[in-house]
Each structure stands twice: as C-alpha cells, then as structure tokens.
C-alpha positions in Angstrom: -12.5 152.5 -160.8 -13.3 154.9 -163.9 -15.8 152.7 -165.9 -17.7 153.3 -169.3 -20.7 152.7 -169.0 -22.0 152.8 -172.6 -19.3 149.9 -173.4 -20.6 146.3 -173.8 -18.6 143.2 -174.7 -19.9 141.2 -177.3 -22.7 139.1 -176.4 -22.5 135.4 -176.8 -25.1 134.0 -179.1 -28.7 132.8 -176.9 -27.4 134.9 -173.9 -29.6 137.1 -172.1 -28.3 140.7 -171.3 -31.8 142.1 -170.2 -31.5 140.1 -166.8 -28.4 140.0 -164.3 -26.0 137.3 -164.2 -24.1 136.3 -161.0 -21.5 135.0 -162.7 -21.2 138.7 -164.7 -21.8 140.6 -161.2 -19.4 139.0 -160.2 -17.0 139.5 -163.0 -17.8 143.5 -162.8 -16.6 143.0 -158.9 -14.0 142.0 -160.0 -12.9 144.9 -162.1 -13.5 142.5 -165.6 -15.6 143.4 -168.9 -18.0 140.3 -169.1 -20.7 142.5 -167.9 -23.7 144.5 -169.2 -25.8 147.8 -167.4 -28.0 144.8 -166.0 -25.2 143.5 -164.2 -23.5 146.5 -163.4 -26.9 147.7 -161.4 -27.5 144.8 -159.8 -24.3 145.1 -158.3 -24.4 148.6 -156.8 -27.8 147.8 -155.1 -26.0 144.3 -153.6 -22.8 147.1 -152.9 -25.6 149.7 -151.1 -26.3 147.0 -148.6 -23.1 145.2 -148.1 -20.2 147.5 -149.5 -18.0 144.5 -148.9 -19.0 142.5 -152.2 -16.7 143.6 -154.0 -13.7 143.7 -151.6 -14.9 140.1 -150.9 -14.5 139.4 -154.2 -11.3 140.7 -155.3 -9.6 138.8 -152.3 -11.2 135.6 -153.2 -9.7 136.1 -156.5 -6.3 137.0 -155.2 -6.3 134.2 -153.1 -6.9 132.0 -156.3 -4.1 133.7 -158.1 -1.6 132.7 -155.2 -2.7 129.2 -155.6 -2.4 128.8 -159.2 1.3 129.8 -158.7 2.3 128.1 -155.7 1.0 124.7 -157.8 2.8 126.2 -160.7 6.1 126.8 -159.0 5.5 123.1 -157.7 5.5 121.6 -160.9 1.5 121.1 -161.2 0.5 121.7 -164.8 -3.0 120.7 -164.6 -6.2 122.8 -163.3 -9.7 121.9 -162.7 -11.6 125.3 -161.8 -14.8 123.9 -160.2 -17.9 126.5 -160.5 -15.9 128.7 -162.2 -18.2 131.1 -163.7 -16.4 133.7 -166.3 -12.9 133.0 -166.8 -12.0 136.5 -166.9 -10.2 139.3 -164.7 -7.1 137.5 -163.6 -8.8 134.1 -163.7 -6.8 130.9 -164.2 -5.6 130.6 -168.0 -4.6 134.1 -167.4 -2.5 133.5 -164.4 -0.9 130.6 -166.2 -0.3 132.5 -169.3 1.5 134.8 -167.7 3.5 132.4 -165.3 4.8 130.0 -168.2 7.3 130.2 -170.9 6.6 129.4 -174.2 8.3 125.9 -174.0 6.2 125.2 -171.1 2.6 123.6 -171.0 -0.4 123.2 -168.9 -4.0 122.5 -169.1 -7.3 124.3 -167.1 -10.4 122.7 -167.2 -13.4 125.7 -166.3 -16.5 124.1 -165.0 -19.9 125.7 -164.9 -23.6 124.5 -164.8 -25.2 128.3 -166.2 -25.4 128.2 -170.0 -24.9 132.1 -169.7 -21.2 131.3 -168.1 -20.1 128.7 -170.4 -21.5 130.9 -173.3 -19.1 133.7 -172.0 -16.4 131.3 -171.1 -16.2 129.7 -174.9 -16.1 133.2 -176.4 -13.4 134.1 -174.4 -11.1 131.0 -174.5 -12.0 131.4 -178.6 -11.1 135.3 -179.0 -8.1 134.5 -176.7 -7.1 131.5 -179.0 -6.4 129.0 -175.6 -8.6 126.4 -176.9 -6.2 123.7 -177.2 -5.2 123.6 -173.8 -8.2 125.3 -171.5 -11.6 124.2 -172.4 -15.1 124.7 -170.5 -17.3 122.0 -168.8 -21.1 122.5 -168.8 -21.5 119.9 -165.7 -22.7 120.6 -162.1 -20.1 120.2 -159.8 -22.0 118.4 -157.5 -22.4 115.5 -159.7 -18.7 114.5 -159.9 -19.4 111.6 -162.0 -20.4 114.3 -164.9 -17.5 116.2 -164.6 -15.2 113.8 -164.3 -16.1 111.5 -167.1 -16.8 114.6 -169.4 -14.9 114.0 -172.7 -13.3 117.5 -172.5 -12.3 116.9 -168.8 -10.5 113.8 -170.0 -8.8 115.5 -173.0 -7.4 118.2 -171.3 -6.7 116.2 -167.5 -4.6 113.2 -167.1 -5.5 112.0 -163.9 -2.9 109.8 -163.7 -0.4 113.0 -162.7 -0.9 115.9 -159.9 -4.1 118.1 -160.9 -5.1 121.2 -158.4 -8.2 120.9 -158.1 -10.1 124.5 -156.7 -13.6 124.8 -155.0 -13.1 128.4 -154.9 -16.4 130.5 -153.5 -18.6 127.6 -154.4 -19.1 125.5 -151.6 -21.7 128.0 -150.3 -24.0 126.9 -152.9 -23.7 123.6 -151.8 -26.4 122.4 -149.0 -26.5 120.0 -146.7 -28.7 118.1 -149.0 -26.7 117.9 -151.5 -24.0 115.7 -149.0 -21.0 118.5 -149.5 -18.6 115.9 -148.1 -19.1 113.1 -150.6 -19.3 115.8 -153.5 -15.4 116.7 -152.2 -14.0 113.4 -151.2 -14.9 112.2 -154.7 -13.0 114.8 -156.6 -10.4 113.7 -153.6 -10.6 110.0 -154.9 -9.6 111.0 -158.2 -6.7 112.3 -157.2 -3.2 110.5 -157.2 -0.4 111.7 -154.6 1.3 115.6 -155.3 -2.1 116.7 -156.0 -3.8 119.7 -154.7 -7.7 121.2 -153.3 -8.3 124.5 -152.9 -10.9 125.8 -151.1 -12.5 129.3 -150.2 -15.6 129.4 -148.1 -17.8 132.2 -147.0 -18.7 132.1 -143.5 -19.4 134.8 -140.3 -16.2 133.9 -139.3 -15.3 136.7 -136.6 -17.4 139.5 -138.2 -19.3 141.6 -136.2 -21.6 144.7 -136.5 -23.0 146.3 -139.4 -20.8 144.1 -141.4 -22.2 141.1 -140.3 -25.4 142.2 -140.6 -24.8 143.0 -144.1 -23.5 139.7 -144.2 -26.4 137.9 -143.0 -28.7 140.5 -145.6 -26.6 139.0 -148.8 -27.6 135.5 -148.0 -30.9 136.0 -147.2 -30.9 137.5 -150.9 -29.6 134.5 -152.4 -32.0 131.9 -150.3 -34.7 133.6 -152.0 -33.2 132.1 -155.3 -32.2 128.7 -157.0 -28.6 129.3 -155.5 -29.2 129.8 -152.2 -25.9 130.2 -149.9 -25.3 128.3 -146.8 -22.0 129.8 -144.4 -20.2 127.6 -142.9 -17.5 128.0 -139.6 -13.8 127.3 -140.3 -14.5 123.5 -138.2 -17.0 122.8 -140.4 -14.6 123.4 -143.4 -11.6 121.8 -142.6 -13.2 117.9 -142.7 -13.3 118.6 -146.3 -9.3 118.0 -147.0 -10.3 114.3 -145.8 -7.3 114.6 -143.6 -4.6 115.7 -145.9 -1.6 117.6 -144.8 -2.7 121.2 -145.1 0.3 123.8 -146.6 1.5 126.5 -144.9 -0.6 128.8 -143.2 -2.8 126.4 -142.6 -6.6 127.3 -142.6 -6.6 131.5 -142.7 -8.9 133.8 -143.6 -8.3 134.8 -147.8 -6.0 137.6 -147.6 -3.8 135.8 -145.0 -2.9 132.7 -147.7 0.7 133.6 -147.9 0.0 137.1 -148.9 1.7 139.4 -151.2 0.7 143.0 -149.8 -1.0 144.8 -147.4 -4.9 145.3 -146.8 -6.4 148.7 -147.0 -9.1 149.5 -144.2 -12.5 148.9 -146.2 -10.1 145.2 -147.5 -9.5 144.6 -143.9 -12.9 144.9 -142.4 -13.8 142.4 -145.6 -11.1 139.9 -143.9 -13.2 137.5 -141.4 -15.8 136.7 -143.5 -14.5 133.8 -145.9 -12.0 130.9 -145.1 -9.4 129.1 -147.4 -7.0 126.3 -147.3 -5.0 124.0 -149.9 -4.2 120.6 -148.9 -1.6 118.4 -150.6 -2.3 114.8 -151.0 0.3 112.2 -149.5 
C-alpha cells in the first residue's frame, strides 16, 4: 500500500493525535485515512510481532460488507453497528450507499463508547452529509439499556421491523464479568422476527505455530490495558444466537462467510483465528 505519510485528515475538535487510537489503528489496517503518524506507528510495531493484524482486519471487514448486503438483498433496511469505532474504509453507510438506489432508504446506527471514535464518526457522517439517516451513539454496548433507549437509536431504528444487528470484533472486549450472554440476548429481545446478529469473534481457533504465538503476544498487549481481549472457541460462541436458525455456512471462520474471492497465502494463514456467524430470528 503506497501511503503519504505527511497527510493528516482533519482532526475533530478535543481529539488527541499525540497518542494512538485503536479505533484509528485499526482504521489504518484497514487501508482508511482516519489516522495520524501516532497511529500509523503503533501499528507497525503491533504488525512486527503479529504480521497478521492487518490481514485480520481486512477480513473482519469483508466479512461485514457480505452481511450488510445479504440483509440488504433480504429486504433489511435497518443497521445497528455495535462497537463500531470509525465508520470509515468500506464500513456500513458506505456499503449501503453504494448498494441502494436513490428511491430507496435505510438507516445505521454506529455505536461507540471512546469520545475519540464518536468524534471521528460525527465528522465524517457531517462531511459525508448522511446525517439524516446514519447517526452515532456514545453508549457502551454492554449496557444495552443505554443503547437502546438512546434518543438517536430510537430516531433512526424502528424496532418494531427487522434490524441486523452486528457485534462485529467486539465480543473480545467483553469478559466474563461483564455476563457476555445477557449483554447479547438482550439486543436478541429487542428484536422482532426477520431480524438479524452478526457476530465475529477472535479466537485460537486452529492456529498453530509462530502464528499463534503471535496471537497469544497481541492479547497479552491488550490485558495490559482498559480493553483487555478475552478469545473465545467456536462452542463457546455459538450459545450466543440463543438458538436461532443460523444462515448458510453456518459458523466458519471470516473469509469462509459465503465468500466472494480467493485468499492469498499471508490471508490464508490469517484464516483460523476469528469465527463468524449470522443468525436469523424465527
């Protein structure tokens, strides 16, 4: 990827560029421009360690993309991106942007508890002029009640029609303590039938080797801070879909979610380490 390194986006008012921000490391991974030098070097030291970051990434992200139009192409028109961070590089107003004719409406609801996300996230959804049908949630995500009862969340989401709702790379950063299972079934209760969850989840899956020990390096990283990342196994993932039908493939690994081309070798050896599913309420 040719990058420039001496160009900066404009920086959202109270937002610190002088530190990293996961949610802009992870937008650089992802090829976007919400990101600074900072961000940009935290990332190749995470890359020198475990060069599957950003291959990670990008299929996590490819995996959303498929979702947003399979729930597009099944007549969903309503999105709740939960721990979204940046809505940028092929996130979900994009995909639906670009999937929709003019005649035809949806609404996306981006959800983030970092002020430095939500910063970015208005900016964007401003410059892009997609405020009156994608708006950005400063809530937790693991206090459903907040998110749910928000009053942009009930502008933009009528609950009483299909929403997809996608947990996408974010379940990690919810522990056992926080009781993951309640923290989904209550999105799950919202929900009335024709409605979708998506989930991604990373996990050890069947890695091996160096990989997986780079794996098990880029946790330990991130339980040295206040998001600390707990892996989970694909049984531990599936009582999450509270017993709803899965669609087609079923539980897979990201890039095998009905995909749309083939894996290059460095994508493939990125493969086992993250799980994903959508389920379709009866």
């Amino acid at each position: 990827m040719t990058e420039k390194p001496d160009a900066a986006p404009k920086a959202p008012e109270g937002v610190d560029v002088e530190k990293p921000s996961a949610a802009r490391v992870y937008d650089w991974y992802l090829g976007g421009k919400q990101n600074w030098a900072v961000d940009r070097e935290f990332g190749r030291k995470v890359e020198k360690m475990w060069s599957l970051a950003r291959p990670g990434a990008k299929q996590n992200r490819e995996f959303m993309n498929r979702v947003v139009r399979a729930a597009l192409d099944a007549g969903i028109r309503q999105f709740l991106d939960l721990g979204s961070g940046v809505p940028t590089a092929g996130n979900v107003h994009e995909v639906v942007e670009a999937e929709l004719g003019e005649d035809d409406e949806a609404t996306v609801v981006y959800v983030d508890y970092e002020p430095v996300a939500v910063a970015h996230a208005t900016l964007i959804l401003e410059d892009e002029a997609a405020t009156d049908w994608a708006g950005i949630v400063q809530a937790d995500m693991r206090d459903p009640r907040a998110v749910l009862n928000h009053p942009r969340t009930r502008e933009l989401i009528d609950f009483d029609k299909p929403v997809c709702v996608m947990l996408m790379a974010v379940l990690h950063f919810v522990g056992p303590d926080d009781d993951p299972d309640a923290v989904v079934r209550a999105y799950r209760d919202k929900l009335v039938s024709g409605s979708w969850l998506a989930i991604s989840q990373m996990s050890e899956g069947d890695g091996s080797g160096p990989a997986l020990e780079g794996l098990r390096w880029f946790v330990e990283q991130y339980r040295k801070t206040s998001n600390p990342m707990w892996l989970r196994d694909r049984e531990e993932i599936e009582p999450f879909f509270g017993g709803w039908p899965l669609l087609e493939p079923g539980i897979t690994h990201l890039p095998d979610w009905r995909p749309e081309r083939e894996l290059n070798a460095v994508e493939a050896e990125a493969r086992p380490f993250a799980w994903c599913a959508v389920a379709r309420k009866p």
